[in-house]
N, C-alpha and C positions, 0 to 999 in steps of 0.2 A: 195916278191919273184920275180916280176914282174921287179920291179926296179932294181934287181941284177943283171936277167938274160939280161934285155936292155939296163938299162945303165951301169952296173957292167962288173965282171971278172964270175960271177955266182958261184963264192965257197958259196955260201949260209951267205956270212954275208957282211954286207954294211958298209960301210967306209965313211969317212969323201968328198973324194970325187964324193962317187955316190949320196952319199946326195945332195951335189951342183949342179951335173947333173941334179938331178929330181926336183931341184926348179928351174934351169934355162929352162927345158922344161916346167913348168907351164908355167913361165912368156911370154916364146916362142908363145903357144898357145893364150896368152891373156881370157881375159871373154869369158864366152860360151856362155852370151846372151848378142847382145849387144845393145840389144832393152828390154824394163821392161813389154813389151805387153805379156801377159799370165805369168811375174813372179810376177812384184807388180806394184802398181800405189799409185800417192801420190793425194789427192781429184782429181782422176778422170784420170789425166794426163799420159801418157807414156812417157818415160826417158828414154833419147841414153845414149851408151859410151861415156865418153868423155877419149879420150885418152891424152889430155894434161895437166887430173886432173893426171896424175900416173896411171901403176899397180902392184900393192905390193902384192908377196906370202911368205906365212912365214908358215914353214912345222914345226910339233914337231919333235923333235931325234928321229930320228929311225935307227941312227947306234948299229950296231953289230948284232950279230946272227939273221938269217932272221926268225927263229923258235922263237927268244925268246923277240924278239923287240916286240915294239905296232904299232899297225894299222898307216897310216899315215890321219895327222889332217892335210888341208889345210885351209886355212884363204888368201880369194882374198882380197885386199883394193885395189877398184878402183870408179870413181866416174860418176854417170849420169846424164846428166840435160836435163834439158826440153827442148823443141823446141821454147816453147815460153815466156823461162825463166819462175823466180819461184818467189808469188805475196807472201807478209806475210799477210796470212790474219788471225783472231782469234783464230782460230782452224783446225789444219790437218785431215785429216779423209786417214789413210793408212790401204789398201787391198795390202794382200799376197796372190797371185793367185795361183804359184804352186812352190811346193820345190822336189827335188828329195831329195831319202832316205838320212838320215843322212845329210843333207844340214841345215843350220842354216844360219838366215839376221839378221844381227846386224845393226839399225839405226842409224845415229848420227843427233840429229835434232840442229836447232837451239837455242844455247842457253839461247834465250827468251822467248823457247817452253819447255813443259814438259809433261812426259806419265800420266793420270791422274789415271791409273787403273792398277794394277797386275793382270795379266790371269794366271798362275802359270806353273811350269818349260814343263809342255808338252806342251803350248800353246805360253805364251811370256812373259818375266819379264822383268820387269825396273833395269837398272844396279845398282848397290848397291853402293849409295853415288851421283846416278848424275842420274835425273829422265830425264835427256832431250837423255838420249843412252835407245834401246829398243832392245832384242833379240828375233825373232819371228821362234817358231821351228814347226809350222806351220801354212797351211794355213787357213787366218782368215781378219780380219778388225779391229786397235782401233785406239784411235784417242790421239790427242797430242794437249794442249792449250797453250796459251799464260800464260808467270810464273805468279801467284797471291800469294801475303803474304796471312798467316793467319792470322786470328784473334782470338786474346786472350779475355777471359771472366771470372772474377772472381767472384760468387755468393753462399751466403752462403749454405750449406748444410745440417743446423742445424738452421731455421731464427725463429724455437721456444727460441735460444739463443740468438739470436744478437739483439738488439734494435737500431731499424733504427733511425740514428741523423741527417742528411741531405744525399744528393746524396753520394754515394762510401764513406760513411761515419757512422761506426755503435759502439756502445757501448756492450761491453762482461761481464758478470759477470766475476770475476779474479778466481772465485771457479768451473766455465763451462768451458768444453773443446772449443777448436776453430775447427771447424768444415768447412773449404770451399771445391770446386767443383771447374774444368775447365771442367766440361761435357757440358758446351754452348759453351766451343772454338772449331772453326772448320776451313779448309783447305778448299777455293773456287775451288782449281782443283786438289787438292793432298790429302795427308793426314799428322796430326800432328805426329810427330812421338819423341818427347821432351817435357814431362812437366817441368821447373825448378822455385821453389819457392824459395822467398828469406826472412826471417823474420830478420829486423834487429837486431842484440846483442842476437841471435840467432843460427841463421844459413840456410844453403840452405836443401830444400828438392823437392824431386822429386816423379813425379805421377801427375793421371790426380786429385786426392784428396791429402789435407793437414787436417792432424789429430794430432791436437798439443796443449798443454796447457801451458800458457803464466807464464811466471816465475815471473812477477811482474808488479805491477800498471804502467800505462802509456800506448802514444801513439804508434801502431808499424803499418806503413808503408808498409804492405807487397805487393810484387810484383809476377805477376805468367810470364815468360817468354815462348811462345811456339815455336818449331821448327819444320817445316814442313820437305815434304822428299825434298823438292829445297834446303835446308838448309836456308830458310826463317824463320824468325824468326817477333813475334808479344810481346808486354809486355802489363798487366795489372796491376791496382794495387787497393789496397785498406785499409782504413783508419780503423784502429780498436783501440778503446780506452779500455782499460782494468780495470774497475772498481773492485779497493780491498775494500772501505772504503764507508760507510752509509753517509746520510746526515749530516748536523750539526743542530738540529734541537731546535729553538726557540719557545716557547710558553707562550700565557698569556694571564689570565682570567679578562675580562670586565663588568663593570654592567652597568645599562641602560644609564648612564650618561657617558659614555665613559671610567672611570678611573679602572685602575686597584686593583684588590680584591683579598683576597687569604678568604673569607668568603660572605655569600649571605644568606639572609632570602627564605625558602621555595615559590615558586609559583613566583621568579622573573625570567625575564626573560635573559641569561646570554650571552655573543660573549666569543667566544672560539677561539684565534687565532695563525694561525703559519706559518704566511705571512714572518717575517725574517727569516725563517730556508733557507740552501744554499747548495749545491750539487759540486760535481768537473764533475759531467755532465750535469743534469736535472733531478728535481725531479717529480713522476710520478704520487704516489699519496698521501694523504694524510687521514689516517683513524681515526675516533674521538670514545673510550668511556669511558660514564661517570662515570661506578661503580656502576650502579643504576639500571642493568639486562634490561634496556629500548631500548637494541642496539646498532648499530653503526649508527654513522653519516659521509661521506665521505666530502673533503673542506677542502681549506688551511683556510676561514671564517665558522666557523658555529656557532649556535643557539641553546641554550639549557634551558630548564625549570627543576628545583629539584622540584618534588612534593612530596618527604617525608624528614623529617630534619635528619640528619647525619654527619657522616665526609667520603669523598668520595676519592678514587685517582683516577686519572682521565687522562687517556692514548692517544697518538697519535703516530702513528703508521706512519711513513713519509717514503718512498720509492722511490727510483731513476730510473732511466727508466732501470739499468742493473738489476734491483731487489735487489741490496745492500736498506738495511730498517736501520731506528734505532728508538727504542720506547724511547717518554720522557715521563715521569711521573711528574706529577701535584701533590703532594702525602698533606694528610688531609687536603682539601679542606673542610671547616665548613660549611653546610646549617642549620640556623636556623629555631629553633620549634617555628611558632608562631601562631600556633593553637590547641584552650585546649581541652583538651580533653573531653571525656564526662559519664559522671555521672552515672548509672545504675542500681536499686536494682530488684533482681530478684523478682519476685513475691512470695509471702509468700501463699502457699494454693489455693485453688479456689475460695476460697471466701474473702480473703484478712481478715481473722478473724481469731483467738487464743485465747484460754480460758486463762484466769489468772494461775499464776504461771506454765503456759506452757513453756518451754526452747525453745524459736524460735530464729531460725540462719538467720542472715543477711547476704546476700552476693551478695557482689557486682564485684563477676569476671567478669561477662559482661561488664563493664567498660571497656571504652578503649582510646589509644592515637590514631586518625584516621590517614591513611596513603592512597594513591592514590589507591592501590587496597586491596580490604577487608581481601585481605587473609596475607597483612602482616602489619595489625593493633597491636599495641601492645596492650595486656593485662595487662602486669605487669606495674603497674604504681608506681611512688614512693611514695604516700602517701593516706591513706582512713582513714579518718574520721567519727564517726557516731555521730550521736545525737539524742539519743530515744525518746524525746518528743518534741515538739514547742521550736526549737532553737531559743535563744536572741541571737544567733552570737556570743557568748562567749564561746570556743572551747577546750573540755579539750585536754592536750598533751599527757595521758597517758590513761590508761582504768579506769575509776570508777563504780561504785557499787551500790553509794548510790543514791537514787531515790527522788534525786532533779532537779531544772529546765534544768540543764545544764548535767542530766546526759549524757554519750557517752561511745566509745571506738574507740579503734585503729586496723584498718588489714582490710584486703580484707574480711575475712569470721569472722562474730564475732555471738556468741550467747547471749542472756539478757532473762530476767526474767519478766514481772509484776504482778503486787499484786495488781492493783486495776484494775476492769473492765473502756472501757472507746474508744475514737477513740483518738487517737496519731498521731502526725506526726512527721517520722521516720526522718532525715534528711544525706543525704551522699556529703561529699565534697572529691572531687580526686583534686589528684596534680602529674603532668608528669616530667619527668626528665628536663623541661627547667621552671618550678616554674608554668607553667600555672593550674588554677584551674577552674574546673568546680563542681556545685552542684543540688541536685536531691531531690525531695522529694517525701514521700509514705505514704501515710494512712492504719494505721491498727487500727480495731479494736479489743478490747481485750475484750470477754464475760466473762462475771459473770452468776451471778446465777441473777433470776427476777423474782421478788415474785410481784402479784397482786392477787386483789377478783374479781375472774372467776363469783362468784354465791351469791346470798344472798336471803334467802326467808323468808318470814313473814308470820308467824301464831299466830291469824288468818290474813287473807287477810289486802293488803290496803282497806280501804273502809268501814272497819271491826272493827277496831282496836278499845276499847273501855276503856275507864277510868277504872282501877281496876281490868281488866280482864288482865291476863298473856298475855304475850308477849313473842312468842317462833321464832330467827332468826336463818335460820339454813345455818353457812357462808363458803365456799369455798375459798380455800388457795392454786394458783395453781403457780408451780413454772414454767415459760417460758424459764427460761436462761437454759445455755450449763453447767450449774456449781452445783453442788448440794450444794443447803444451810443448814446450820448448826446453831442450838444452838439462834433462836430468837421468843418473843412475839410480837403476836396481840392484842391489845386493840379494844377493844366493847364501845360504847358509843352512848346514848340516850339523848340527850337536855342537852350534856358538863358532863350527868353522867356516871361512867366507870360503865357497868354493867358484864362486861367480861376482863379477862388478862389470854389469852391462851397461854404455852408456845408451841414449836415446836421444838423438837430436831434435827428432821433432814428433807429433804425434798428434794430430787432427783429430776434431772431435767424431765421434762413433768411429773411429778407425782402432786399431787390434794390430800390435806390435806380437810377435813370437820368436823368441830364441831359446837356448840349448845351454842347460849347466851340467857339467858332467864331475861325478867324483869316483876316481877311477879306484881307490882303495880304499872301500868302506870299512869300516871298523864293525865287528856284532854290539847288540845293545839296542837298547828304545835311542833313538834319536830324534831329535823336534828340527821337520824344516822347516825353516822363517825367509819369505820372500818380503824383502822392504822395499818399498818404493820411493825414490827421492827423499831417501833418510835424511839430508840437506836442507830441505824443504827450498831447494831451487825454484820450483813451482807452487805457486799460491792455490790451492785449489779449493772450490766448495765445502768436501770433506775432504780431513785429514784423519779422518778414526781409520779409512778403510783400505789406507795404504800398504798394511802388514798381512799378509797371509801365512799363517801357523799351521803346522798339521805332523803330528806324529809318527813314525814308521818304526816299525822293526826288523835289525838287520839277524838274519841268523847269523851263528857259528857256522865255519865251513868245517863239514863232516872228513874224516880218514876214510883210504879204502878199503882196508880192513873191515871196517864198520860196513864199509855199503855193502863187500862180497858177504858179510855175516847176513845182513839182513834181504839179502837176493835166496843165500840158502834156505834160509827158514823159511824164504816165501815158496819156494821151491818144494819143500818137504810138506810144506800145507797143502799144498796142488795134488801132492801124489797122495797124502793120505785122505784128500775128500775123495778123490778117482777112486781108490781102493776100497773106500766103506762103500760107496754106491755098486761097486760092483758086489761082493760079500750080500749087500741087501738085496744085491735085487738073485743073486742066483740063491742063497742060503737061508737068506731070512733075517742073519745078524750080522753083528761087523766084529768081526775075531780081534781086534784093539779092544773096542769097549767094552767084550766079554771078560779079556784078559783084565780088564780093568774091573769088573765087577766081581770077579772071581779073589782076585788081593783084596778088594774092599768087605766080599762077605767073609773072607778068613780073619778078617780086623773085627768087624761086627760081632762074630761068634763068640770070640771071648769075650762080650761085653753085654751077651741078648739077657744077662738075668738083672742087670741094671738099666737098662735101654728101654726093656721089651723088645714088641716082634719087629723080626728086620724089616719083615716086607715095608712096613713104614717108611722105616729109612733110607730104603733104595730108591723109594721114589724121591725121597728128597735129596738125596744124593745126585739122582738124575737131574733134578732142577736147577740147582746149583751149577753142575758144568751144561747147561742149554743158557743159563743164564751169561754164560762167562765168556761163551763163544762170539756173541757180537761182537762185544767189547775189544776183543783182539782182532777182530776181521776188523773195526773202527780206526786203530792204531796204526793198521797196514796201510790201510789206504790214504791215509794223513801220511806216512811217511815215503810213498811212492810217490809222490811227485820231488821229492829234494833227493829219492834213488835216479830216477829221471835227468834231474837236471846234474847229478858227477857222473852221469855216463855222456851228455851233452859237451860238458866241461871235458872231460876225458878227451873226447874225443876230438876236442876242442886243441886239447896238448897235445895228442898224437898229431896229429896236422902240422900244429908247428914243429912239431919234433923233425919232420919229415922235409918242410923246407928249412930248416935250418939243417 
């Protein structure tokens, strides 16, 4: 309204030439300050007018209706410099000391200088497209550097994917995303304000990240370009190889001598190798197993021992540094069985014993082909052999029956029979699935029945036994074995005469059979009894040594009794003449016998005392001689009073009969 009524006609609307008027009055007036002391300073300096840089006003439209126009905007350009001119040094450092309302300072620095910071539209912002103009809408301080490029940084953002192959150089799985970052690129006095990636046979992509999956095998080159706000620009790049395709992988099995095998005896030592297999990048690792549950072994070389025989396939597992793998198979690899197996019969009972015609089962599943750990020993073997008694090594092929030298049969678990008591040796031969044989042997014995003479006794006594008189033995028949015998005689015999043939039906084992042989007219003389048992051999028994019982007796002569009465007197005459000498001794002092006697022997001795010498000597040895001689016949006596004993028994024996008859 101002400008109508001063420089105008004042109808309330402005025209083209009052417009003119009010720019050519700014320009009239010139700067309002024309010193920069209290408006701004550039590090530090105050800055005059310079009137022979120019001064430019440039007003917006504000023709037409003074009510309906806008405000007027002024914009001075004019220029200041310093007193003592102006030094480029690194960095500006500008303070805006005061603005009236509504006043704005647009800088224009030099354009090897740049604003390094946005303060935001109430404060100051950098012009949009040219960081070296700054608009300051008030008062404040910021500063302005010398231009610097960025720098670009391209690092993976996903490096559990990429396998690093030299510097800026990495290998991708083809089946993994691509995964990088420019979050390391950064702006020394600015800021980046452009990511642009470039993958070749591709395309461009943009951000501070690239999230991309690679269309096909090979190398791609890609590059990250960054643009600062100076419009500075920085490039990085980096090298990614794209693995679609496993390795090629060669393998082959060596035995101790270096040559190649596709077969090995158990327990050798073997080289497993997969030195020529080859990569389109590098391969990473190489993993080995054998089939044999014993693990893995990692190695382009490794070392391997079979310790049980088989056929095995035999895996390697080869992987490249992108994780592309590819497994080769070795496929039935042959380890020979060359150890036999072994032999086994279980135990038969606890006492390794069987009674005859008992059905005892052999079996030999314990047998087995041994293998490194016991728990995958084989049991099932291909072939079992038996032989029930002292094998000549002549082997039936099938099962027989008949109970000859070579009886046998065939299987793991067999049952047999025997008929005769006895100890046996059982024999077992195994054979494994590669011909190896082993063989076992076992002792049984098989009880019978065992008949011996537990007892035999003689009536009357040994010692006793006399010519004529009966002879009564009374024999025990006791059976020891596990078997009851049946159906056999004992024979009795006296000096080769049978005076007994007992039969015996039957006879359970620990049970004790007893009967009676009687030989009513012994004959005198040594005679041999012999009990035989089942001289026949009707019964089979354990033993047969111990069927015969032997034993010697002596029958006397039967005495006259003439003889007996002779020798009752003399025992009689002994009786009265020991009575008589004890009485003589004990009333007289001597015994009138042995005086009488000593008195004939010193009339012997005196015709002889002058070749002898003195008698007295001789007497007493004379007396020693009969003290010496008197046991001897008291010895005689009583040995022969018991057979006076038994013909007065006998006697009287006869009288009896004599009496009933």
């Amino acid at each position: 309204m101002q400008i109508d009524r001063s420089l105008g006609n004042g109808d309330l609307v402005i025209d083209n030439t009052e417009m003119q008027r009010f720019v050519d009055y700014l320009k009239a007036i010139g700067p309002r300050k024309h010193l920069t002391d209290g408006y701004f300073t550039i590090n530090g300096k105050v800055y005059e007018y310079d009137p022979e840089g120019g001064f430019e006003v440039e007003v917006n439209d504000i023709t037409g209706p003074v009510l309906e126009g806008e405000m007027p905007q002024v914009v001075y350009t004019f220029s200041y410099v310093a007193e003592e001119g102006f030094e480029n040094p690194e960095s500006i450092q500008i303070d805006v000391l005061g603005l009236d309302s509504g006043e704005k300072l647009k800088f224009f620095l030099p354009e090897e200088y740049e604003v390094i910071e946005n303060f935001g539209e109430d404060v100051g912002m950098i012009d949009e497209g040219n960081v070296s103009i700054f608009t300051a809408y008030r008062v404040f301080s910021f500063t302005a550097k010398v231009k610097e490029e960025p720098v670009a940084k391209i690092t993976p953002a996903r490096a559990d994917l990429l396998r690093f192959r030299e510097e800026k150089s990495y290998v991708l799985n083809l089946d993994d995303p691509l995964n990088l970052t420019a979050k390391e690129s950064y702006d020394p006095v600015g800021e980046i304000v452009n990511y642009t990636w470039a993958v070749p046979g591709v395309g461009e992509y943009y951000g501070e990240e690239l999230n991309i999956t690679l269309p096909s095998d090979g190398e791609y080159n890609i590059t990250l370009t960054v643009t600062d706000s100076s419009s500075l620009t920085s490039t990085d790049w980096i090298l990614i190889y794209a693995d679609g395709v496993g390795p090629a992988v060669v393998a082959f099995i060596q035995n101790e001598t270096g040559v190649n095998v596709t077969s090995a005896d158990e327990d050798e030592t073997l080289t497993f190798n997969a030195t020529l297999s080859t990569d389109n990048t590098e391969i990473d690792t190489y993993v080995w197993d054998f089939g044999d549950g014993t693990g893995i072994i990692t190695g382009d070389v490794v070392y391997h021992v079979f310790r049980d025989p088989g056929v095995y396939n035999i895996t390697v597992n080869v992987t490249d540094i992108a994780g592309r793998y590819t497994i080769y198979t070795i496929s039935g690899f042959v380890v020979r069985d060359i150890t036999p197996p072994v032999a086994i019969i279980e135990p038969i009972g606890t006492e390794n014993a069987v009674d005859v015609d008992e059905n005892v089962t052999f079996n030999a599943s314990q047998s087995y082909d041994p293998r490194e750990d016991p728990e995958d020993w084989v049991y099932n073997l291909t072939l079992y052999k038996w032989d029930f008694d002292e094998s000549d090594g002549l082997w039936w092929e099938n099962n027989k029956t008949t109970p000859d030298s070579n009886e046998g049969a065939i299987g793991k678990v067999v049952v047999h029979t025997y008929s005769r008591p006895g100890f046996y040796t059982i024999t077992l031969n195994v054979t494994d699935s590669a011909g190896h044989t082993d063989q076992t042997n076992y002792t049984l014995e098989v009880r019978g029945a065992d008949l011996r003479v537990s007892f035999v006794e003689y009536e009357p006594a040994e010692g006793k036994i006399t010519e004529g008189k009966k002879l009564v033995l009374t024999i025990n028949i006791t059976n020891k074995g596990s078997v009851k015998a049946e159906g056999f005689t004992v024979w009795v015999k006296v000096g080769g005469k049978k005076i007994k043939s007992e039969y015996i039906s039957s006879l359970e084992p620990d049970a004790t059979y007893e009967f009676k042989a009687v030989w009513k007219n012994p004959t005198a003389g040594t005679k041999v009894v012999k009990v035989e048992i089942d001289p026949i051999d009707a019964v089979l028994e354990s033993d047969e040594d111990n069927n015969v019982y032997e034993h010697t007796i002596k029958i006397k002569e039967k005495k006259s009794q003439l003889t007996t009465w002779l020798a009752v007197g003399i025992g009689v005459l002994i009786l009265i003449y020991i009575g008589a000498s004890k009485y003589y001794r004990d009333q007289w002092g001597y015994e009138p016998i042995l005086e009488l006697f000593r008195r004939e022997g010193g009339k012997k001795e005196k015709g002889s005392r002058k070749e002898k010498g003195a008698g007295g000597k001789e007497k007493k040895k004379g007396t020693g001689k009969k003290s010496e001689k008197t046991p001897k016949k008291e010895e005689s006596e009583e040995e022969g009073a018991p057979e006076e004993e038994e013909e007065k028994a006998e006697g009287k024996k006869d009288k009896k009969k004599g009496k009933k008859k």
